[in-house]
N, C-alpha and C positions, 0 to 999 in steps of 0.2 A: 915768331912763335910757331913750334910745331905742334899738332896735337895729333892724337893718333888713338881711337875710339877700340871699348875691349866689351865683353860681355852679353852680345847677344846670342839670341835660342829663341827656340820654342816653346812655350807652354800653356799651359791649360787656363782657360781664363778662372781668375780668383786668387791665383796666383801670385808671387812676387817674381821680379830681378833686379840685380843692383848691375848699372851701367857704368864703368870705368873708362878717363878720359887722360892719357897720361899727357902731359903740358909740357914741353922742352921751349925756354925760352932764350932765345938765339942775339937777343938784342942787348948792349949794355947797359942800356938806359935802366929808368928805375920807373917807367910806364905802369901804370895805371890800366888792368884792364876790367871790362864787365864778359865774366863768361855767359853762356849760353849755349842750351841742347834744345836743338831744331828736331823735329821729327818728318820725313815725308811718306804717307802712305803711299801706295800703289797706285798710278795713275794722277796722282795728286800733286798739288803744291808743297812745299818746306812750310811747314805751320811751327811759331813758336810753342817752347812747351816750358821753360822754367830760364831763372837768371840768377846770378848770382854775382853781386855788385863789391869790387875789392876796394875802393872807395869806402864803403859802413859796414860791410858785410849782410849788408841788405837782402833778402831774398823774392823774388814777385813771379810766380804762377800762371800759367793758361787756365783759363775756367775748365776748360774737361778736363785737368789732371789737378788740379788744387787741391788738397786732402787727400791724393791718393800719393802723388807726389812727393819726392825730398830731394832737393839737390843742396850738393856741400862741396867745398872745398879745402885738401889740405890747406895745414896751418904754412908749410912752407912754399904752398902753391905748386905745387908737381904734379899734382891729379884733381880732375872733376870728377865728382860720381850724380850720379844719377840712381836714386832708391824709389823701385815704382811697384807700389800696391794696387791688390784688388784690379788686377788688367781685366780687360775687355778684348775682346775680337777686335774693337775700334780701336785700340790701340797698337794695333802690329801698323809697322811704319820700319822704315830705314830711321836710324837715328845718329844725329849729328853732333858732336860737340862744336862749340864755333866760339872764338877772342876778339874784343873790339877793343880801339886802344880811348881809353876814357876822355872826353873832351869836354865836358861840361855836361852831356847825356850819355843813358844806356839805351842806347837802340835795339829793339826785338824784330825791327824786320833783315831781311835775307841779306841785301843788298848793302847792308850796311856794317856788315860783318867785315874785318881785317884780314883773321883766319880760317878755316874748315879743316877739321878731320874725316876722315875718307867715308865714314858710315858704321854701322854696324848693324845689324838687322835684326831687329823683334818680330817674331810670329804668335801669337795670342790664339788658339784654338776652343772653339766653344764645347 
């Protein structure tokens, strides 16, 4: 799976942006993945921020962006987006899109990710 992250900027907190994740999937099989956008602040860790499960089409949240949050995925699965309201200054981070391949869980930590797309960077200014 390749992914390849579109859509960051700057702006003003209060704000929206919608984060695009285009998915090129390189395998034949017929895998099962749980996507996921990691976000890492500056100086910081990869902190999960939302998921989105191709198994029920399930959706599950980090508590600081829950309600602010919307991640979706094409019906043909080509693209993740990431729809992020009401930003904060705490939310500029590099932001990640990341593919695991489904095994009976969906993993939200880092390490457990299959794929990663390179970043794209949000700045949130107060």
């Amino acid at each position: 799976v390749r992914l390849m992250e579109s859509g960051g900027a700057s702006v003003q907190a209060g704000g929206s942006l919608r984060l695009s994740c285009s998915v090129t999937r390189l395998d034949p099989t017929t895998n099962l993945y749980c996507m996921n956008w990691f976000r890492q602040p500056p100086g910081k860790g990869r902190e999960w921020v939302a998921q989105d499960r191709e198994l029920d089409r399930g959706e599950v949240y980090g508590r600081s962006v829950k309600g602010r949050f919307v991640i979706a995925e094409d019906n043909d699965k080509s693209a993740l987006y990431l729809q992020m309201n009401e930003l904060t200054p705490e939310d500029t981070a590099k932001y990640f899109c990341s593919a695991s391949i489904f095994t009976g869980d969906c993993p939200v930590t880092p390490g457990r990710q299959n794929y990663w797309g390179q970043g794209t960077q949000v700045t949130v200014s107060s």
